[in-house]
Backbone bond lengths (Angstrom), bond angles and torsions (degrees), N, CA, C in turn:
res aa  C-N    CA-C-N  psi(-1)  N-CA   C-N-CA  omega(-1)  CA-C   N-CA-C  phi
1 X - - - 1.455 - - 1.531 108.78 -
2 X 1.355 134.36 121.85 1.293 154.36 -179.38 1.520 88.24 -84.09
3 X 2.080 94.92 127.61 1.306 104.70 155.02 1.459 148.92 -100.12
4 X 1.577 102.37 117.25 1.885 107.78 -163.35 1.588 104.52 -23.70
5 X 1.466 105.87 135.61 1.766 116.53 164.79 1.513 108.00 -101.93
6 X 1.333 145.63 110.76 1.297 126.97 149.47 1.241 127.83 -85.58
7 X 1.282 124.16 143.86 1.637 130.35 164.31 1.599 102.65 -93.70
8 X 1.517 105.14 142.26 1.280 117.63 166.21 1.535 108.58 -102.71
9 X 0.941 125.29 163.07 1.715 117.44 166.93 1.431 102.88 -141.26
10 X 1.524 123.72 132.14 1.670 122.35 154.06 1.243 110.89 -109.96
11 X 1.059 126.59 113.91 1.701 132.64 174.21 1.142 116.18 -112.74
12 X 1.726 125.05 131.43 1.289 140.51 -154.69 1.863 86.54 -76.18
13 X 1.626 80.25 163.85 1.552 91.34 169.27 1.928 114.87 -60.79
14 X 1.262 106.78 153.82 1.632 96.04 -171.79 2.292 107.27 -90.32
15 X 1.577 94.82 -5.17 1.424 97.47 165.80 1.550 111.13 -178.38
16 X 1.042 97.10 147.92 1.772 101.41 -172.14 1.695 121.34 -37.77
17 X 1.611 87.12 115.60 1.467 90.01 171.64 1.581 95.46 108.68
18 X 1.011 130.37 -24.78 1.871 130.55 160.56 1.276 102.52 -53.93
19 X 1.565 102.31 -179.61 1.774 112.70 -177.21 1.264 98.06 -123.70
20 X 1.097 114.24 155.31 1.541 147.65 159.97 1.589 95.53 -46.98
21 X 1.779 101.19 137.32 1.535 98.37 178.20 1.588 91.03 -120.44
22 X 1.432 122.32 -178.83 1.498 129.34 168.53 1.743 100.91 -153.53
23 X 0.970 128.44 131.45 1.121 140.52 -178.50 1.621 115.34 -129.51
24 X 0.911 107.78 116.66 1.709 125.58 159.49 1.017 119.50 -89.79
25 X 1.330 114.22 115.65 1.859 120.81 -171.20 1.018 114.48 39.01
26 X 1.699 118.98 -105.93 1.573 129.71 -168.96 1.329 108.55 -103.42
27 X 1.992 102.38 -19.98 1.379 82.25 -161.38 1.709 134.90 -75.61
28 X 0.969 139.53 -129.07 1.391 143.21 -155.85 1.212 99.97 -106.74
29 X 1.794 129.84 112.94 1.980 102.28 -174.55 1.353 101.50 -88.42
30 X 1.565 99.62 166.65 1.383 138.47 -157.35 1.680 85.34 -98.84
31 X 1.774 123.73 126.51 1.624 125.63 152.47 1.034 115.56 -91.30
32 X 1.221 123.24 161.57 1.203 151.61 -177.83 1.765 129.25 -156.19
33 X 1.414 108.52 132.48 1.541 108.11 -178.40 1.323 129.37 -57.74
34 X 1.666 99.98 -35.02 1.243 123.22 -176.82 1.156 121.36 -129.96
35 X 1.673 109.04 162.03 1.745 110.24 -165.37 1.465 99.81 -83.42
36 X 1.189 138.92 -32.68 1.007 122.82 -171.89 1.412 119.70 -59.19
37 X 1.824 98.61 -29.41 1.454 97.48 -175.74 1.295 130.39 -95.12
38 X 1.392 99.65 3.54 1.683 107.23 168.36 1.677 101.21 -89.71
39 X 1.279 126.11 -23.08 1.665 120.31 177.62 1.350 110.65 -85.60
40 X 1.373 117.41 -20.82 1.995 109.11 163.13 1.292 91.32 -80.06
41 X 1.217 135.96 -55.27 1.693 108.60 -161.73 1.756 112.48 -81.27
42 X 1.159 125.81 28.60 1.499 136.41 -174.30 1.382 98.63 -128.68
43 X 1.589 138.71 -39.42 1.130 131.46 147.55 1.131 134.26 -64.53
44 X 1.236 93.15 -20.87 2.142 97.96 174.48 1.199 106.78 -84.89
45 X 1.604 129.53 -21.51 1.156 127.82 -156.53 2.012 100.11 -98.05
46 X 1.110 109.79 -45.36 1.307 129.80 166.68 1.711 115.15 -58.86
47 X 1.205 124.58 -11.74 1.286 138.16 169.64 1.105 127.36 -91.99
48 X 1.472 94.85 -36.05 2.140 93.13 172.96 1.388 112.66 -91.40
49 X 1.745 101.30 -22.57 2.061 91.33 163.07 1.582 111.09 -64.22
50 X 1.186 125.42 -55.09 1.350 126.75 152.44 1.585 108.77 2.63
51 X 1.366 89.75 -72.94 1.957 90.66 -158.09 0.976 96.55 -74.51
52 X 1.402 132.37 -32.97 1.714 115.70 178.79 1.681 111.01 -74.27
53 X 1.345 117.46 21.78 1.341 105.55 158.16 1.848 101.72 76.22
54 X 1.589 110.81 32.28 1.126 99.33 149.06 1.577 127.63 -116.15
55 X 1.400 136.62 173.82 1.339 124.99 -179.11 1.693 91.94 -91.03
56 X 1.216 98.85 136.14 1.791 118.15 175.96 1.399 107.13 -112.71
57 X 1.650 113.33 141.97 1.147 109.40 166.05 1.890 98.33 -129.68
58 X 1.188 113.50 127.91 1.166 124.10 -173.80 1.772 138.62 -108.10
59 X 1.642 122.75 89.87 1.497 104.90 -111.90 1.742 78.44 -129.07
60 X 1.512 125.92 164.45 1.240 113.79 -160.33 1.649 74.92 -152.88
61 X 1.090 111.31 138.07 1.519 132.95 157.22 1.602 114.51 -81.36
62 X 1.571 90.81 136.70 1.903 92.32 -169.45 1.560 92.11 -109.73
63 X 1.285 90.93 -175.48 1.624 102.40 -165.97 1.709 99.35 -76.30
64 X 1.284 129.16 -27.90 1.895 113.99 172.54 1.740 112.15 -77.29
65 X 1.371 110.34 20.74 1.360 115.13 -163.34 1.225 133.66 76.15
66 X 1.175 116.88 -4.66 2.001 124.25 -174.07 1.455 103.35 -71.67
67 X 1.372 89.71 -179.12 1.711 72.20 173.56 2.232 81.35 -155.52
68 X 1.690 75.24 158.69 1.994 90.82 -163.01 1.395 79.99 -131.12
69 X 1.475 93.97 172.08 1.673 115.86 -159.47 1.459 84.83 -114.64
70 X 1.050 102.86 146.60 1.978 107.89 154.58 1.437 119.23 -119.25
71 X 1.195 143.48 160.83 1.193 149.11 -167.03 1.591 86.57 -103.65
72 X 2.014 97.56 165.09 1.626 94.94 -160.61 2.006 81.14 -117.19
């Protein structure tokens, strides 16, 4: 049995005054007004794949566009 990988994604707004997106794998992302609240719901979301015993990778877009991993 192969163990599920998820990607999380947080991506900044694409211009002032947009929302914060969060994306799980394929599915549909989740907006948000604020950064804080796309990084509780990207850690919360990345936490219960966690507990179901998948490997998460949890990745946050910086302001030059890169994107860095965070530990959960």
């Amino acid at each position: 049995m192969s163990q599920r990988y998820v990607r999380v994604y947080v991506m900044q707004p694409p211009a002032p005054g947009a929302e914060w997106s969060v994306r799980v794998d394929a599915e549909k992302a989740a907006r948000f007004s604020h950064e804080r609240d796309a990084l509780s719901y990207a850690v919360r979301q990345a936490r219960a794949c966690r507990d179901e015993g998948a490997s998460v990778e949890l990745r946050i877009e910086d302001d030059h566009g890169l994107w860095r991993s965070m530990e959960l």
